[in-house]
C-alpha positions in Angstrom: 0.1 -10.4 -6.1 2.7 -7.7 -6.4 3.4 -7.0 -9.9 6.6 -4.7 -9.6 4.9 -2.7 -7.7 3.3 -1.8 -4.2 -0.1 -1.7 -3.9 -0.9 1.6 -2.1 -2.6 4.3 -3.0 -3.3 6.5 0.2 -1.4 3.4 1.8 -3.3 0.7 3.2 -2.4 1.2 6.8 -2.3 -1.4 8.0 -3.2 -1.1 12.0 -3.8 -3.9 13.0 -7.5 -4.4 14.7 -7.7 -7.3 16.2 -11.6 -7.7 17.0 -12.6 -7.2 13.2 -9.8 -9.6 12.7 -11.0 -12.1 15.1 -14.5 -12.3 13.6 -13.1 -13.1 10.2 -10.9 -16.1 11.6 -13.3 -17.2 14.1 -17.0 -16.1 13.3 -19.3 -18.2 15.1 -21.5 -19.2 11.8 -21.8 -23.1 11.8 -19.7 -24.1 9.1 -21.6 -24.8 5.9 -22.2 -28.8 5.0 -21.5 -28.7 1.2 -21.8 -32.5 0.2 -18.3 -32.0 -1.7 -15.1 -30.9 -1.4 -14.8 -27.6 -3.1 -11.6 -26.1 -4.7 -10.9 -22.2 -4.2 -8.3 -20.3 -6.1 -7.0 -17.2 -4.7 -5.5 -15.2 -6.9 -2.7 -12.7 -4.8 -0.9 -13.6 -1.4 -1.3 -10.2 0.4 -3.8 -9.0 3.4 -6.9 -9.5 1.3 -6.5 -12.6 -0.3 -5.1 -14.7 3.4 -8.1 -13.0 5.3 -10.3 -14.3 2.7 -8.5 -18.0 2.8 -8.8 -17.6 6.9 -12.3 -17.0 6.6 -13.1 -19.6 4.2 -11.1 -22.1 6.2 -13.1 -21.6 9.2 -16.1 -21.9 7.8 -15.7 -24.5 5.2 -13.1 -26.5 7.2 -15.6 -29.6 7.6 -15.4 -30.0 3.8 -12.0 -30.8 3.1 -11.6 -27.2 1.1 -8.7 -26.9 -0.9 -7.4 -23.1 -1.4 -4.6 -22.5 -3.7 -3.2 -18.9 -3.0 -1.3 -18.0 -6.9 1.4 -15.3 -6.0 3.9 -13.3 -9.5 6.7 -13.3 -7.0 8.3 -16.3 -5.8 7.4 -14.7 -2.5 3.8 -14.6 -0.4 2.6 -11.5 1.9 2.0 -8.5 -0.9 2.0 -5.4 0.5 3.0 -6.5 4.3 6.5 -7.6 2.8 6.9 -5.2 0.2 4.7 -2.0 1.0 5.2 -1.3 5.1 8.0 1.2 6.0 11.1 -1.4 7.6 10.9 0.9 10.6 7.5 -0.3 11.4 8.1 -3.9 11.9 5.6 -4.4 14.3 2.9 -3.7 11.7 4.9 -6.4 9.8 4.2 -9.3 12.6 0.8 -9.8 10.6 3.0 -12.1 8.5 3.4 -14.5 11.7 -1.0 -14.9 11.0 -0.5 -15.0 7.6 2.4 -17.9 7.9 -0.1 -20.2 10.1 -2.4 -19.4 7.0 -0.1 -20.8 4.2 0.8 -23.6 6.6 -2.2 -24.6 6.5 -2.4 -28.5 5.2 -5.1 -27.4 3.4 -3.6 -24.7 1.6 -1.2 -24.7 -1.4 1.2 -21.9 -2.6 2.3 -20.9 -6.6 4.6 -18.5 -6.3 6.4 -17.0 -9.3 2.9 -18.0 -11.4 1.4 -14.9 -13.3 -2.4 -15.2 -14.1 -2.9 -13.8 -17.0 0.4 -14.6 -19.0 1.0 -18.0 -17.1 -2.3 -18.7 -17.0 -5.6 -17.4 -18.1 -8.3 -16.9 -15.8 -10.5 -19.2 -17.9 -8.5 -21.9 -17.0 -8.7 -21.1 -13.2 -12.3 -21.2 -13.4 -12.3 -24.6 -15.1 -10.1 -25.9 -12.3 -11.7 -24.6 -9.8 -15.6 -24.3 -7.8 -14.2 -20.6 -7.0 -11.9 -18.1 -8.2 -10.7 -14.9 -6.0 -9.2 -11.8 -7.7 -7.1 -10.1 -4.5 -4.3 -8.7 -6.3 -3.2 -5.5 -5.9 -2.7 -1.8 -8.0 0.4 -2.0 -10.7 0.2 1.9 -11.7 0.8 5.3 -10.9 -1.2 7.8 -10.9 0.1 11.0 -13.1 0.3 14.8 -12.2 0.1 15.6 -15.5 1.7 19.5 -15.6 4.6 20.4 -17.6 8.0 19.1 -17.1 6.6 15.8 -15.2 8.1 13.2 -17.9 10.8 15.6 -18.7 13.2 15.5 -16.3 15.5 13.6 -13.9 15.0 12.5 -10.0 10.9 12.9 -10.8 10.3 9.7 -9.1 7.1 8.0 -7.7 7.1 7.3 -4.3 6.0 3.9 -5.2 9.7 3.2 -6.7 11.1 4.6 -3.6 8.9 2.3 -0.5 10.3 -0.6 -3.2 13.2 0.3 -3.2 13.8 0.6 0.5 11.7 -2.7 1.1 13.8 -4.8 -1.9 11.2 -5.8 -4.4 13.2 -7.7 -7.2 14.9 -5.4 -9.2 14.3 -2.0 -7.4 17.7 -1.6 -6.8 18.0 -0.6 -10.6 16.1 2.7 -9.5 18.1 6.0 -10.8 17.8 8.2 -7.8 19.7 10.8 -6.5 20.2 12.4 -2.8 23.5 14.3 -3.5 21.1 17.5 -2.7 19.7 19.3 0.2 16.3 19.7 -0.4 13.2 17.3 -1.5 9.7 17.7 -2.2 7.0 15.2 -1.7 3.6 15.9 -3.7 1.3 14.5 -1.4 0.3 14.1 2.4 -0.9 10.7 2.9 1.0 7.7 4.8 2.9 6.9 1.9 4.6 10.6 1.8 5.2 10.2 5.6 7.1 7.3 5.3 9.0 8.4 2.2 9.8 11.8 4.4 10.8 9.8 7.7 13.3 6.9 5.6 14.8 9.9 3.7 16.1 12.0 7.2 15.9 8.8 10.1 19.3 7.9 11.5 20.9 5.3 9.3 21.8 3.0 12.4 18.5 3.2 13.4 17.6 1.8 10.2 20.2 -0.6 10.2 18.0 -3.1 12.8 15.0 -3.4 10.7 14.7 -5.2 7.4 15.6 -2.7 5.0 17.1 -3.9 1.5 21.2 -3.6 1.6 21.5 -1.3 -1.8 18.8 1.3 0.4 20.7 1.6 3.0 24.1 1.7 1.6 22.5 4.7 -0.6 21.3 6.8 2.6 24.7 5.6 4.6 26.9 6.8 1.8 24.7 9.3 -0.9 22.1 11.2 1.4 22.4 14.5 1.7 18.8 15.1 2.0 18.7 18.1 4.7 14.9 19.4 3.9 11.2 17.8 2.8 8.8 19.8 2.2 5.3 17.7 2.4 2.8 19.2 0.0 -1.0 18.9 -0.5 -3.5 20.5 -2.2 -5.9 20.6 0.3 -5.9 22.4 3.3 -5.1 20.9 6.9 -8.5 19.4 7.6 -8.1 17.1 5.1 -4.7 15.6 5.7 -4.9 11.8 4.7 -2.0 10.3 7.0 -3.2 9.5 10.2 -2.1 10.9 14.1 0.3 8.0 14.4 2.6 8.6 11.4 2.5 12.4 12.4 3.5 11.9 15.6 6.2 9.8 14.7 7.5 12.8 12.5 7.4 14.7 15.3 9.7 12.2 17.5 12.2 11.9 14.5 16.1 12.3 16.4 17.5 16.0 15.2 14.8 16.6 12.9 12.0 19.7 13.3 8.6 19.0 12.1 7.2 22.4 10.9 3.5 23.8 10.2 2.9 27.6 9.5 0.5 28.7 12.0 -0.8 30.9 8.7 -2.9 27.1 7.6 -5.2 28.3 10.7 -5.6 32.1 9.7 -9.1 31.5 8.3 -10.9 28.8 10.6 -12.6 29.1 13.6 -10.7 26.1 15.5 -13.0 26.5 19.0 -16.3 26.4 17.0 -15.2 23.7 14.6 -13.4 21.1 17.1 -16.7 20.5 18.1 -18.4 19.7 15.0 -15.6 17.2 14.1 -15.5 13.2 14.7 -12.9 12.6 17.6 -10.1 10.7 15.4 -10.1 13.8 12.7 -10.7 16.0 16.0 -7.4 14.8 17.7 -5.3 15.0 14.2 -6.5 19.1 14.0 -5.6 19.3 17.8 -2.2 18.1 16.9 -1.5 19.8 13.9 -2.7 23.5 15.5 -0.6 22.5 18.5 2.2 21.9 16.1 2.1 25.0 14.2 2.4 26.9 17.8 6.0 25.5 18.1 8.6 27.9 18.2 11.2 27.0 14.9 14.8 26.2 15.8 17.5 29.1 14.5 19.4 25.7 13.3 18.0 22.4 13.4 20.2 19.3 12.0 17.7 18.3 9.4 13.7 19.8 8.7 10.5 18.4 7.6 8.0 20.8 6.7 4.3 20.2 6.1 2.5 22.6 3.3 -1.7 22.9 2.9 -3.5 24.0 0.0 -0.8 24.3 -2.8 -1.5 22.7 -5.9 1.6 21.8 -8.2 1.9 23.9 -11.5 4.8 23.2 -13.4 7.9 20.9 -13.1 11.2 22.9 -13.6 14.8 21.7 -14.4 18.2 22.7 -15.8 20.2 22.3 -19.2 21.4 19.1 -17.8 17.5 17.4 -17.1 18.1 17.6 -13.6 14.6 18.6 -11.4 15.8 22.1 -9.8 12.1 23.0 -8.4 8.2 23.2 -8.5 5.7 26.0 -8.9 3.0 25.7 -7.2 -0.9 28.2 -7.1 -1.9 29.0 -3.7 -5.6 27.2 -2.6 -8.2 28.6 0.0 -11.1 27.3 1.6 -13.9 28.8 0.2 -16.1 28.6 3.0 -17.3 30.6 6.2 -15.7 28.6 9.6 -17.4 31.4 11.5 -20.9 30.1 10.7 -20.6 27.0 11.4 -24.6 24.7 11.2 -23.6 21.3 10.3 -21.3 19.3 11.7 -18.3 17.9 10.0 -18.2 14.6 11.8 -16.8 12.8 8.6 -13.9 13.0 6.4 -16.4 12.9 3.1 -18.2 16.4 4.6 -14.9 17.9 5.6 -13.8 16.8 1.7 -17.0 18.9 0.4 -15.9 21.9 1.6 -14.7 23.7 -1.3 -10.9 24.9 -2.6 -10.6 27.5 -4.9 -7.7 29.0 -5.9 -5.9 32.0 -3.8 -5.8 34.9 -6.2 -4.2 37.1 -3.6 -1.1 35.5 -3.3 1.9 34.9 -6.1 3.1 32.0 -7.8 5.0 30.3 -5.2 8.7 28.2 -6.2 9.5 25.6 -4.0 13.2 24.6 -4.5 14.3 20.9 -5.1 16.5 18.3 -6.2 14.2 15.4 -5.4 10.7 15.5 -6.1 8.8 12.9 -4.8 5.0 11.9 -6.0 2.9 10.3 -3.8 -0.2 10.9 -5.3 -2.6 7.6 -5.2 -2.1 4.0 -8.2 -4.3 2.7 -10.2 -5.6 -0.9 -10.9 -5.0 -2.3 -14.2 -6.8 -5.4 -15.8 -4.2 -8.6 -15.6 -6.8 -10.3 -17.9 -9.3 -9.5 -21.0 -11.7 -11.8 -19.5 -12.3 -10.1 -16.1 -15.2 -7.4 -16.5 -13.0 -4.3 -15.5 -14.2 -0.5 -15.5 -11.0 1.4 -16.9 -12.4 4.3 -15.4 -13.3 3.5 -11.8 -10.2 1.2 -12.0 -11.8 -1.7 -10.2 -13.7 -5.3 -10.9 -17.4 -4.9 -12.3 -18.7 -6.2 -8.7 -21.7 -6.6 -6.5 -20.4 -6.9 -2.7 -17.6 -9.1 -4.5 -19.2 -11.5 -6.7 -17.6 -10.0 -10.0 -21.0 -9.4 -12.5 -21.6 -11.8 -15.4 -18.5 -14.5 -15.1 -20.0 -17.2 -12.9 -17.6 -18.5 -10.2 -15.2 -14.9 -10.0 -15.1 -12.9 -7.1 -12.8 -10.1 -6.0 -11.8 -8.2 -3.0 -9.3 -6.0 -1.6 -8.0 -2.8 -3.9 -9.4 -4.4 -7.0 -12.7 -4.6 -5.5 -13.0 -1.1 -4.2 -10.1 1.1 -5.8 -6.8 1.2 -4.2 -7.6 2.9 -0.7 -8.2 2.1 2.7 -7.1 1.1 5.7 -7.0 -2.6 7.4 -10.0 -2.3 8.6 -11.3 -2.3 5.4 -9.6 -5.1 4.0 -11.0 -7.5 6.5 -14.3 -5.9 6.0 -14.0 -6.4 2.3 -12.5 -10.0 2.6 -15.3 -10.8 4.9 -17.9 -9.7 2.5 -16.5 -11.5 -0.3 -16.0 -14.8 1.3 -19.9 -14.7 2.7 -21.0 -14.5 -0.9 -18.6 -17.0 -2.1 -19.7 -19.2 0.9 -23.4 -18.8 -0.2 -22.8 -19.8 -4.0 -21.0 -22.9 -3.0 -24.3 -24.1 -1.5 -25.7 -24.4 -4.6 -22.1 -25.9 -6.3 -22.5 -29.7 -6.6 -19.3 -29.9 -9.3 -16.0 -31.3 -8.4 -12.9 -29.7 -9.8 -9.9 -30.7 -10.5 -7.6 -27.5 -8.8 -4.1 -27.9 -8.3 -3.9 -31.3 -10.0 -4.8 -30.4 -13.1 -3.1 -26.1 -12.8 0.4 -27.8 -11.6 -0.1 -30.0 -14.8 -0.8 -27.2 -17.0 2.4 -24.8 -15.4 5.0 -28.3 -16.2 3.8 -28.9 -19.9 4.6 -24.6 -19.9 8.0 -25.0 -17.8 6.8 -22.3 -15.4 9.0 -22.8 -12.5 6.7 -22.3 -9.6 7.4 -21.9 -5.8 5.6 -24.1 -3.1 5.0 -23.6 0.4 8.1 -25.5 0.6 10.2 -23.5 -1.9 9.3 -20.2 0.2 10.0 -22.1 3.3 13.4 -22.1 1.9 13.6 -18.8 0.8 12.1 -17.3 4.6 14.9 -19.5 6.4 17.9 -18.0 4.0 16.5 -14.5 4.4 16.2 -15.0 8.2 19.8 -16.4 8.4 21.3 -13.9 6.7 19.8 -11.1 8.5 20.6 -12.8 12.1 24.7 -12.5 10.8 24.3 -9.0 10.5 21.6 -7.9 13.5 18.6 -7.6 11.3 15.5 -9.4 11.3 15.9 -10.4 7.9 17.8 -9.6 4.7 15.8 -10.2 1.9 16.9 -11.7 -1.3 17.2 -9.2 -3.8 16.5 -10.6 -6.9 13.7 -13.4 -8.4 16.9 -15.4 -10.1 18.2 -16.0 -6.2 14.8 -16.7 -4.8 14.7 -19.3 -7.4 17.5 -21.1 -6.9 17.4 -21.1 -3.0 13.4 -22.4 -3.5 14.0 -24.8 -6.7 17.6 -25.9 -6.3 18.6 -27.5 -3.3 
């Protein structure tokens, strides 16, 4: 479920893995011989919640199980519609798996339904044998220094990947490229693709599927010249991963910078080894990178910065962001006497950053500043077990503790990180204990009977797999007149009267 928002927080990558995949839809487990048909409701339409329903479906299919997928927007697919960069559209073909998924016969769709305001999770769970919780993070997280709330063009880089993928109502966003120069806080996927959308040729972007009012604003408004890329941690520890970097790198009349300074201090020949290939081959890359000879003039420049943490927020008379300051970091740590090895990203992540004392105060100069800095979950209902702090479901492997029949997976399960690979892990987990408890089930529900029942006596005007059939065939059209592979409709008003009124 999408909630306004796009449920990232490093950015659940999602590379697509095909053999972890494959042993969700197809695991070879005998499927399970229940003595009724049982009624699942999932609640979200994004990767977690369909690899849960594929799973379930294999493995319950001799039952007759019936799996209602309940989805806020009108639309199905979460993060895959709303959350992937439009330039990456082969990442997006997931959707053809997840299409097959709501097709299903034994599957029904409720889109524009929110659980929690349209429906209470105690009523799910007296409709149903099983409820699901695979929605995904509403929040942002905060930098909390001076001048973040204070002035203008401070903007998440949530509101930005929706604004560029056309969630409903993201085109209301109060941005600003008139100037040369942004700054992103942050150096995970997320700040890679905000970086490559704001300086990628605009026809280029002009085939994919990204919202009209987005590129309008970069064909008419962007004057972005510069990104700087900013983390606090130094360059072992970048969080995007060796295919987004290398697609920086490949960017048409744009320079992708690293100071060969961010490998002063470490011993690269004795650490290499110590390292697990895939964080082995990003280091390479990056060292190789820094090596580069700089251009005297290139078209437009993306720079990447290590171990800077972000002081203070500055701006002018008229609330306008004009810059950041920023302390200098170190590793505080001896690369020359290197014991252990570093073959995961939780040991590199030990070694400790302190703060530079030998070097100044440094201003980085802006008219965009970009956070992209993790979300947060939020509770959608007073009856789920939630732990503010953690931010996730009270859970064991998925079964959420002491409310009988809930389960969870995805973000809400784990915290708002990952990759694919971890969703289907997660989904897989959750469904195996979902598909154990049902063993022991012998009540029958009433499911989407009695819900669609409860959402008419309300007037909730919900969207069935029919309704978003409707919506997917307009979008498509509309995209074919003007070479893309789909124009999205742009607001929840339009989706409903293409779905509902025909």
């Amino acid at each position: 479920m999408m909630f306004h928002s796009i449920k990232c927080i490093q950015k659940l990558r999602l590379n697509y893995n095909s053999s972890l995949i494959n042993k969700l839809k197809y695991s070879s487990k005998p499927s399970l011989q229940l003595g009724f048909n049982p009624k699942i409701c999932i609640v979200g339409s994004g990767p977690a919640a369909l690899y849960t329903a594929q799973y379930l479906l294999k493995n319950l299919n001799s039952n007759n199980i019936r799996i209602d997928v309940f989805e806020k927007l009108p639309v199905p697919f979460g993060l895959v519609r709303y959350g992937v960069a439009p330039d990456h559209q082969d990442v997006k073909n997931v959707i053809n798996s997840f299409t097959e998924t709501l097709k299903n016969k034994q599957v029904n769709f409720f889109g524009n339904v929110s659980i929690g305001t349209d429906l209470k999770i105690s009523e799910l769970l007296d409709a149903y044998n099983s409820v699901v919780l695979a929605y995904g993070s509403m929040g942002d997280n905060y930098l909390n220094i001076p001048g973040e709330k204070e002035f203008s063009n401070v903007i998440s880089a949530r509101d930005i990947v929706s604004m560029y993928n056309g969630l409903p109502n993201s085109e209301k966003l109060n941005i600003d490229l008139s100037g040369q120069q942004a700054v992103i806080i942050g150096a995970g996927n997320v700040a890679i693709d905000v970086a490559r959308m704001l300086v990628s040729p605009v026809d280029k972007l002009a085939q994919t599927d990204i919202s009209e009012f987005a590129l309008d604003l970069f064909k008419t408004k962007n004057k972005i010249e510069h990104v700087s890329i900013v983390a606090r941690r130094g360059v072992l520890n970048a969080a995007f991963t060796l295919k987004e970097l290398r697609e920086l790198t490949k960017l048409e009349s744009v320079e992708c910078r690293l100071d060969a300074e961010n490998f002063s201090d470490i011993n690269l020949d004795k650490l290499l080894a110590k390292l697990a290939r895939p964080r082995k081959r990003i280091t390479e890359f990056l060292y190789n990178l820094s090596k580069q000879s700089k251009s005297s003039s290139p078209k437009k420049v993306i720079e990447l910065k290590f171990l800077k943490t972000p002081l203070e927020i500055l701006g002018n008379d008229s609330k306008q962001v004009t810059g950041v300051k920023f302390k200098n970091n170190k590793y505080n740590f001896d690369f020359n006497n290197l014991n252990a090895n570093f073959d995961s990203d939780e040991k590199l992540n030990s070694i400790p950053i302190v703060e530079d004392k030998g070097k100044n105060v440094e201003l980085m100069s802006c008219s965009l500043l970009v956070k992209s800095i993790g979300y947060k979950n939020v509770n959608i209902d007073s009856e789920i077990p939630f732990d503010k702090k953690l931010g996730v479901v009270l859970n064991d492997k998925g079964k959420v503790i002491g409310k009988e029949g809930l389960y969870c997976t995805g973000w809400i399960k784990r915290g708002p990180r990952g990759v694919i690979v971890d969703t289907t892990s997660d989904a897989y987990e959750t469904a195996q204990k979902l598909y154990a408890d049902l063993a022991s089930i012998k009540l029958v529900k009433p499911g989407a009977a009695k819900i669609s029942e409860i959402l008419r006596e309300r007037n909730v005007r919900f969207v069935d797999k029919n309704g978003w059939d409707r919506i997917d065939q307009a979008e498509i059209k509309r995209g074919k007149e003007i070479g893309k592979p789909r124009e999205k409709l742009a607001s929840i008003d339009e989706m409903l009267k293409v779905a509902l009124e025909h």
